[in-house]
Legacy VTK file of the C-alpha trace (Angstrom):
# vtk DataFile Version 3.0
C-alpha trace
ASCII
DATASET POLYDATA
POINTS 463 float
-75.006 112.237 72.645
-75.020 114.798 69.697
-78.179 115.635 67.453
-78.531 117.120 64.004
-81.845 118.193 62.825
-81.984 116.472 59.119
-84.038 118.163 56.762
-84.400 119.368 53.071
-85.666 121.916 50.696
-88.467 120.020 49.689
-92.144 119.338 50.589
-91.854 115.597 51.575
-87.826 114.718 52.409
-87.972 111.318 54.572
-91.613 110.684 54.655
-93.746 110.259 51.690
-97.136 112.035 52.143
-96.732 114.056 55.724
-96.954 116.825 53.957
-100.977 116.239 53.932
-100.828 116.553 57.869
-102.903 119.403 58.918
-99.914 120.253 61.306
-97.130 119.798 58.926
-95.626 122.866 57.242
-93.007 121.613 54.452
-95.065 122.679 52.021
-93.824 126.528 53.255
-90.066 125.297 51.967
-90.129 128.055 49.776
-90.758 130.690 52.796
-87.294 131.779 54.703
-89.038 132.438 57.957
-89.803 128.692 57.707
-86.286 128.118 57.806
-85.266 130.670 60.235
-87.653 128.559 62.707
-86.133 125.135 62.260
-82.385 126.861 62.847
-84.151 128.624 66.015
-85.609 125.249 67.336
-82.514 123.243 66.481
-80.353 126.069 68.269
-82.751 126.219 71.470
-81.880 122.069 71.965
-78.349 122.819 71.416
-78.117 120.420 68.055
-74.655 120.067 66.342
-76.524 121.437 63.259
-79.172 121.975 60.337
-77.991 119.152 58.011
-79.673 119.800 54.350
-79.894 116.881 51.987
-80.164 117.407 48.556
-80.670 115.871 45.330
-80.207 117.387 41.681
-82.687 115.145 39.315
-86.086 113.275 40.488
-86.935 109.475 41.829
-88.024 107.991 38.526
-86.770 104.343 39.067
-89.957 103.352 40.434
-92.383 102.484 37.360
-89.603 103.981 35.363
-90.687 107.343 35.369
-90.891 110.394 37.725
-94.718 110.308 37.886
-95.527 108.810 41.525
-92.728 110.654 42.426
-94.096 113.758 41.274
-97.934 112.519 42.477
-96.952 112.221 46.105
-94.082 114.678 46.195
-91.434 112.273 47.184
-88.095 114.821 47.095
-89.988 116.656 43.990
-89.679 119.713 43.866
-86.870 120.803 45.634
-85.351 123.670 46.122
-81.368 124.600 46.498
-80.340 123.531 50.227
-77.827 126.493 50.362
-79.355 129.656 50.171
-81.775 129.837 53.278
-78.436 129.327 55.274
-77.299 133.207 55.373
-80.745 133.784 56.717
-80.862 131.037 59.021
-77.491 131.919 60.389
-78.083 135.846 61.093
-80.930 134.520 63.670
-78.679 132.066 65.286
-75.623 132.213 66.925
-74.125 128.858 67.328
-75.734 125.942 65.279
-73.751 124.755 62.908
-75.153 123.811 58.884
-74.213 121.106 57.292
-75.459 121.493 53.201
-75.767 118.662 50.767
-73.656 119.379 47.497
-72.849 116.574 44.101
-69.389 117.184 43.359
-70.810 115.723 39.688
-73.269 118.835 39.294
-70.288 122.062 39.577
-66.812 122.743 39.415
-64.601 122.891 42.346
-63.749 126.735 41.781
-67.061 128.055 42.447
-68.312 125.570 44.792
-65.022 126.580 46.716
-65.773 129.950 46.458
-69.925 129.848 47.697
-68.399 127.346 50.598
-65.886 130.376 51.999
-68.598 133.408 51.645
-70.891 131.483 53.539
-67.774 130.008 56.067
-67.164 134.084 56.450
-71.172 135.032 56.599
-71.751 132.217 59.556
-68.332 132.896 61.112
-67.092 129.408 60.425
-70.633 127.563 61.215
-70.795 125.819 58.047
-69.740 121.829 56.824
-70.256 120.394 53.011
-71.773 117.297 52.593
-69.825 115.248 50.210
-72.033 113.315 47.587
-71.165 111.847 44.493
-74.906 111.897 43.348
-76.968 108.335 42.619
-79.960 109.435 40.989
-79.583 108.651 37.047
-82.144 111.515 36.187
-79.752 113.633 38.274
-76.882 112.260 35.710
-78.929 112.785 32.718
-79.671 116.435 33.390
-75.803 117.367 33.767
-75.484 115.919 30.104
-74.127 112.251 31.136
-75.864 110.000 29.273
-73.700 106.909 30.475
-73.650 107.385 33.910
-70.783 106.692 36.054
-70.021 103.684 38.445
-70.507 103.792 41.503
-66.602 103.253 42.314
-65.629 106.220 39.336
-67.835 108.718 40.933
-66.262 108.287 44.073
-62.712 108.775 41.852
-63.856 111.864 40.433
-65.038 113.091 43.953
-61.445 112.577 45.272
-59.472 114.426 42.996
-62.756 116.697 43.428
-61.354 117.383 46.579
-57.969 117.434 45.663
-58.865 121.003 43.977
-60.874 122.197 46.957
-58.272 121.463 49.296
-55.669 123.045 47.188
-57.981 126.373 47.418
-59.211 126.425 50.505
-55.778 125.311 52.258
-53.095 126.281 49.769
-53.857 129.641 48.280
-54.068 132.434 50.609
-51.419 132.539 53.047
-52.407 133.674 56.954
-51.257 137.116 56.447
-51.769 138.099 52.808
-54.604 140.071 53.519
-53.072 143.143 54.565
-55.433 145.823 54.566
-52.464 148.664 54.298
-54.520 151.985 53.804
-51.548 154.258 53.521
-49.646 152.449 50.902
-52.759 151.361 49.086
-52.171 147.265 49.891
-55.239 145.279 50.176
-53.005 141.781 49.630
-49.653 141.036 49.418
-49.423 138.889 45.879
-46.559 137.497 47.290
-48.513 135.638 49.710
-51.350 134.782 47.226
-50.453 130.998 45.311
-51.886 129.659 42.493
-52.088 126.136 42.906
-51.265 124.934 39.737
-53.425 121.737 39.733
-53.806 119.979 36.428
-55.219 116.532 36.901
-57.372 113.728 35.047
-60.693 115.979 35.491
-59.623 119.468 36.592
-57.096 121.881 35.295
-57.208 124.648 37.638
-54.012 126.905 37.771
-54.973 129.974 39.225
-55.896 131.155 42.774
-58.809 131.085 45.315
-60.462 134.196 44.306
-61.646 134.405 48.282
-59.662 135.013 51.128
-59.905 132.370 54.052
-62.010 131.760 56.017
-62.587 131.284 59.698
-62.500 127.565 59.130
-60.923 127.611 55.641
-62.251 124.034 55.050
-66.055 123.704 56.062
-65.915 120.742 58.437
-66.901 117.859 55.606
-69.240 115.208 55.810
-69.854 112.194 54.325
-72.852 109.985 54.071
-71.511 106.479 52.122
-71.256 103.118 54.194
-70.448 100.821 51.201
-66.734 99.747 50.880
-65.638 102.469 48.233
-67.673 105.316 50.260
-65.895 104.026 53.522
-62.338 104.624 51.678
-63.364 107.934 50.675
-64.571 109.039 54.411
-61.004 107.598 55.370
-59.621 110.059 53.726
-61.555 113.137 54.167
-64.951 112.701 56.136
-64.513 114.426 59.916
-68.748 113.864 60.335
-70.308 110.586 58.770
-73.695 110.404 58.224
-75.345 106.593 58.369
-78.499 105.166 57.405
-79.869 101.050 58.611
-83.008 100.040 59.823
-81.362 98.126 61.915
-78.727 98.459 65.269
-76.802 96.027 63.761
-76.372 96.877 60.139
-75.486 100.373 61.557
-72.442 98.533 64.433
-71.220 97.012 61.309
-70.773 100.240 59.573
-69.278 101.973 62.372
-67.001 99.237 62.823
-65.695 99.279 59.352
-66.083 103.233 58.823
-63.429 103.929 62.525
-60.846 101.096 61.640
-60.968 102.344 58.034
-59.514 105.799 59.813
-57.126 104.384 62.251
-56.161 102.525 59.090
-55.168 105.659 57.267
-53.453 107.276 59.856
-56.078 109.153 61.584
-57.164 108.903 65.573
-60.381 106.975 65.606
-62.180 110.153 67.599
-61.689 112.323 64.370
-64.803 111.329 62.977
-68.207 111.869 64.295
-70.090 109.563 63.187
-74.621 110.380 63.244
-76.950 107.137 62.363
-80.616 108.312 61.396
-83.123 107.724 63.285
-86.994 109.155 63.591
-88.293 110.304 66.953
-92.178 110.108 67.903
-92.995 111.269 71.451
-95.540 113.012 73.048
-95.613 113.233 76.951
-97.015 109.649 77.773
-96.090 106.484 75.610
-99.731 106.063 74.422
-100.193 109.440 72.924
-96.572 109.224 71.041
-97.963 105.703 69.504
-101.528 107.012 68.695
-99.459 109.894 66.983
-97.076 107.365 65.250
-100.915 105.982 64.103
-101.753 109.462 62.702
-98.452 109.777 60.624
-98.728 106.277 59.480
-101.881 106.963 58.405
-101.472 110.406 56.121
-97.989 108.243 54.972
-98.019 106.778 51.433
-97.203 102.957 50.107
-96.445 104.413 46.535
-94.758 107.437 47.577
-92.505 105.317 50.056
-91.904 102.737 47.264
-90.592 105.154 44.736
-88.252 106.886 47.303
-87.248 103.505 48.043
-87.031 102.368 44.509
-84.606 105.678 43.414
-81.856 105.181 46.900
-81.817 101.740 46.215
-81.435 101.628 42.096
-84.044 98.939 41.913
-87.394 99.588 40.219
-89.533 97.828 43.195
-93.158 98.528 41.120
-91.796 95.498 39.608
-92.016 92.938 42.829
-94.792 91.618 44.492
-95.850 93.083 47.502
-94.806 90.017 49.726
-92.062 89.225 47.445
-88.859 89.576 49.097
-85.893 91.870 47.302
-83.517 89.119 46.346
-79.712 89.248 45.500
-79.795 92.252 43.037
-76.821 94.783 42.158
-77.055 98.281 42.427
-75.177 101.578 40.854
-76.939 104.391 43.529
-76.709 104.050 47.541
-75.163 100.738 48.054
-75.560 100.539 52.055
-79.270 101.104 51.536
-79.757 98.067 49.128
-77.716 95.923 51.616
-79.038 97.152 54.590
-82.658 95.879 53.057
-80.806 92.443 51.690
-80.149 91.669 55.447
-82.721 90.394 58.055
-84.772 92.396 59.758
-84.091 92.838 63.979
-86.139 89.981 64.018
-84.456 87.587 61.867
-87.466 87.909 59.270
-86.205 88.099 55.214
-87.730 91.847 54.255
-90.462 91.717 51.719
-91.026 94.847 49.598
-94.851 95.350 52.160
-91.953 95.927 54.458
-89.753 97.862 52.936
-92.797 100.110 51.814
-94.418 100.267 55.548
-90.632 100.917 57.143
-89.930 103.983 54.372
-93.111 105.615 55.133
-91.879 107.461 57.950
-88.670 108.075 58.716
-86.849 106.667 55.588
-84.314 104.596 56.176
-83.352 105.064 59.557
-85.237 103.456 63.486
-88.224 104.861 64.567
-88.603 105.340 67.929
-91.794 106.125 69.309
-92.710 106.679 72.833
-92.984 109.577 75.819
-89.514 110.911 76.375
-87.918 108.312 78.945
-88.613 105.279 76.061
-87.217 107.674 73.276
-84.366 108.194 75.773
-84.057 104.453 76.521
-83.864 103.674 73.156
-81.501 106.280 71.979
-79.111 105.250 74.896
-79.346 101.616 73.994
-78.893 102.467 70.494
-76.130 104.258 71.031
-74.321 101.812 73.384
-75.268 98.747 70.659
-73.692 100.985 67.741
-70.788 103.412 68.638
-72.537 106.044 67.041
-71.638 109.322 68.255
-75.406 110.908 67.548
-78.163 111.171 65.593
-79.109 112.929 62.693
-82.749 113.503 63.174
-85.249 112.964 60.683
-88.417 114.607 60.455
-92.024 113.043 60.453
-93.770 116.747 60.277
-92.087 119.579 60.225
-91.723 122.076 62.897
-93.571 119.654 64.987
-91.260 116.716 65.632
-88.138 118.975 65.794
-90.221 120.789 68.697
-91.048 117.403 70.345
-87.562 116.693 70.352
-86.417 120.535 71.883
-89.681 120.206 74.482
-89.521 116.474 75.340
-86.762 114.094 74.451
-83.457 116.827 74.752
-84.789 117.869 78.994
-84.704 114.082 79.407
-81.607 113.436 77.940
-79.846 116.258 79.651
-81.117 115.043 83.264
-79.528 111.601 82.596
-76.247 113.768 82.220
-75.684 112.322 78.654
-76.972 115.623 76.016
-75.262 119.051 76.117
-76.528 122.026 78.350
-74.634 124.464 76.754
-72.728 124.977 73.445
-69.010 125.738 73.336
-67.930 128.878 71.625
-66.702 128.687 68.052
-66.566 127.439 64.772
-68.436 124.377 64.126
-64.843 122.432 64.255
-64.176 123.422 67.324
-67.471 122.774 68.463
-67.247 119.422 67.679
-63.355 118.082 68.566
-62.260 121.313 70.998
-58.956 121.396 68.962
-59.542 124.960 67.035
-60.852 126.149 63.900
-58.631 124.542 61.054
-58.419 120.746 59.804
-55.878 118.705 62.029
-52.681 117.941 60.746
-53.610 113.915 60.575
-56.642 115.113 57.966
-56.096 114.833 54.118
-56.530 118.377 53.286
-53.730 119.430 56.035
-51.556 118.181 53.359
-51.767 121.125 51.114
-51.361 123.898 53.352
-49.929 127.134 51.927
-45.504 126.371 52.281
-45.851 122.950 50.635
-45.624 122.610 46.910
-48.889 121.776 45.363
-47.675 120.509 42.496
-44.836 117.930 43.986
-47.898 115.865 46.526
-48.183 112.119 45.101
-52.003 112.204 45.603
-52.511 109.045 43.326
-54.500 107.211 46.320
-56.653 109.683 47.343
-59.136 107.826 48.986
LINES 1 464
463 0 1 2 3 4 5 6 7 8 9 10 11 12 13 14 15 16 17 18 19 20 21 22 23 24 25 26 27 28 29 30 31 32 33 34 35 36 37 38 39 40 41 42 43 44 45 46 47 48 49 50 51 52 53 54 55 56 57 58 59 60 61 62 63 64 65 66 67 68 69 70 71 72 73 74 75 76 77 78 79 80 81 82 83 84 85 86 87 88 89 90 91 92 93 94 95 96 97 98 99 100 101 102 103 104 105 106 107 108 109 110 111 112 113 114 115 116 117 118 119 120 121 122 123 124 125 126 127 128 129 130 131 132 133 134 135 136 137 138 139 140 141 142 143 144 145 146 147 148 149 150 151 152 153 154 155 156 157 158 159 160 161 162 163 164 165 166 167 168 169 170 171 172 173 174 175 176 177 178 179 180 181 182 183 184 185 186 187 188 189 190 191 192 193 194 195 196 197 198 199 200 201 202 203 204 205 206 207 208 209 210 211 212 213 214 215 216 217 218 219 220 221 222 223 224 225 226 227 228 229 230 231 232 233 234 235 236 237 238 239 240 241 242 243 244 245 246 247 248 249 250 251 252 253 254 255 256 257 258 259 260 261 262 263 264 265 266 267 268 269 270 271 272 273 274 275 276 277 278 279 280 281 282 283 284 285 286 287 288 289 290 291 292 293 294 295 296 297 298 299 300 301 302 303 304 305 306 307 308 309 310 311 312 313 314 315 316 317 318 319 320 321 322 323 324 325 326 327 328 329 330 331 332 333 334 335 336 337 338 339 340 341 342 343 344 345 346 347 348 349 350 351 352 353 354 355 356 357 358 359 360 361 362 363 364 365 366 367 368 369 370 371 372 373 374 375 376 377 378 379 380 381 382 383 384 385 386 387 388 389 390 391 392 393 394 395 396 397 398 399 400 401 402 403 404 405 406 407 408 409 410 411 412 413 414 415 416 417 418 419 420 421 422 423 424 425 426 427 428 429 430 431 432 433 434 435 436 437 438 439 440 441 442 443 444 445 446 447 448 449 450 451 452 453 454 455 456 457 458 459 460 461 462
């Protein structure tokens, strides 16, 4: 079983109003020793990694405008999920960070370059976490008034990485870097390529203006369960990131997500795949539920709703509170709405109370509450239900459920034999498939490795 601590550079990520807790510190997101302590804490219970979310505009679906949103801090303000990671790496030596970034909000040349400084600065601890944005506001403030479908964004993203893997794999040969003091040779410009790409978004016919890295790629994730997202992870994703409130949305999604990578030529074990989930515990089952109590209680029904309202593309101020959701369509996270358009574990229709009192804490995801042999129950039998590979675990307060997890859950886990007591030396490739630093020669990106010509590759079906 692998863990990820999921957080983000905001005051109230996953659940709407914590950040009123007396205990809770998000609302020191702006301090860096804040986020050298979560990298400590996540290093100390040997998680995969710090996985950042992000988002580039605010929730204003709900009520149609960012004002409850803004009220109740729901993702507002936030703050870039990159730049803490230098800091947070220098104080660790082996957790791994996996950072949220739109491929709608920069071009591929200096996203590739930021991506290999901070693959050097971490010594190859670092993964990009591919999203094609779903937040109209987000749209708006880029200057697209029309925004894209959801299906076109996911175009743009391939071709997206197209130019990224043409940089970061096709470039810089091995050896160019020469480093000749005598004769004055730094690189050999015969060993530097310019890849010459020139496509329906991106002309980009120069060179990577970095040399490689350890990893050259970042190990990439992905976080899309609908069917164009799963096409896309195919493709590219080595981690996938998924999000159900329920063990059986989230079996379906696995399902379709590993035969969607056999199907394209890929072993099914080259993709990790994390579901979200919420942990609660304490050491005895009643004081992890009166805590559960406490959270629920500093939580917030509008706050929820409008974090809700903005994932899911439907304004939900406009439903009854016992109304259920209904057949809508959606242009922003289309696994979300669907998850929510199932029934619950129970076989109940979800209402939009329910929706509101399951987003309070923990977002999406299960929340399991209990002392550390229930959590560990649960996880197991959540685990065994799903064919998820891990978790990517959300936060309820901030540092304190990340150190209920390092103090509590992870000791438990490791004495059933099923949790890592030790991390394996490396890059955070390696660390996760024990086959080396680079991509494998069955990933996408292999495909434009320096030798090959760039310009020849038939990439037409990308995804």
């Amino acid at each position: 079983m692998r863990f990820n601590a999921f957080v983000m550079n905001t005051v109230s990520h996953l659940s709407p109003g914590l950040w009123r807790h007396p205990d809770d510190r998000t609302p020191d997101y702006t301090d860096l020793d804040y986020w050298i302590e979560i990298a400590r804490i996540a290093e100390s219970a040997y998680f995969d990694a710090v996985f950042i979310a992000d988002v580039l505009g605010t929730y204003d679906v709900y009520g149609g405008d960012d004002r409850e949103a803004l009220r109740r801090g729901t993702q507002t303000p936030v703050g870039d999920p990159i730049l803490a990671v230098s800091a947070m790496a220098a104080a660790t030596e082996h957790v791994g960070f996996g950072i949220t970034t739109n491929t709608e909000a920069e071009h591929p040349v200096p996203h590739a370059r930021r991506f290999t400084t901070l693959d050097h600065l971490t010594k190859g601890r670092v993964g990009w976490n591919v999203v094609t944005g779903y937040l109209p506001s987000a749209e708006r403030n880029m200057g697209r008034t029309t925004p894209l479908a959801h299906d076109e964004r996911y175009d743009r993203a391939d071709e997206y990485l197209e130019v990224a893997y043409k940089l970061w794999e096709g470039s810089w040969e091995d050896d160019a870097v020469v480093l000749d003091r005598e004769r004055g040779v730094f690189a050999d410009p015969d060993k530097v390529h310019h890849i010459g790409h020139h496509g329906e978004h991106f002309d980009v016919p120069g060179i990577h203006v970095s040399q490689p890295s350890p990893q050259r790629t970042p190990v990439v994730f992905q976080a899309g369960a609908s069917p164009r997202g799963i096409a896309f992870a195919a493709g590219n994703a080595e981690a996938v990131f998924v999000a159900a409130p329920t063990a059986a949305v989230v079996a379906d999604q696995v399902r379709r997500i590993r035969a969607a990578v056999t199907d394209a030529g890929r072993p099914a074990d080259s993709v990790v795949i994390y579901a979200m989930a919420t942990i609660v515990t304490a050491p005895t089952g009643e004081e992890a539920r009166a805590k559960y109590e406490d959270y629920v209680a500093h939580s917030t029904t509008e706050g929820a709703l409008a974090l809700m309202s903005g994932w899911m593309g439907v304004d939900l101020s406009g439903y009854d509170l016992d109304q259920p959701l209904g057949d809508v369509q959606s242009n922003a996270v289309q696994s979300h709405l669907a998850a929510f358009q199932n029934r619950t574990a129970s076989g109940d229709i979800w209402r939009i109370r329910d929706i509101a009192a399951w987003g309070a804490v923990g977002g999406v995801g299960p929340v399991m509450v209990g002392s550390p042999a229930e959590v560990a129950d649960a996880l197991q039998e959540f685990q065994e239900t799903t064919g998820v590979d891990g978790f990517n675990c959300a936060q309820a307060i901030i540092p304190g459920t990340l150190e209920d997890i390092a103090e509590h859950v992870v000791p438990e886990l490791q004495s059933r034999g099923v949790y890592p007591t030790s991390y394996t030396e490396g890059t955070l490739r390696h660390k996760l498939f024990g086959r080396g630093d680079r991509l494998p020669d069955s990933h996408r990106g292999s495909r434009y490795r320096v030798g090959g010509d760039l310009s020849t590759i038939d990439d037409s079906k990308r995804g």
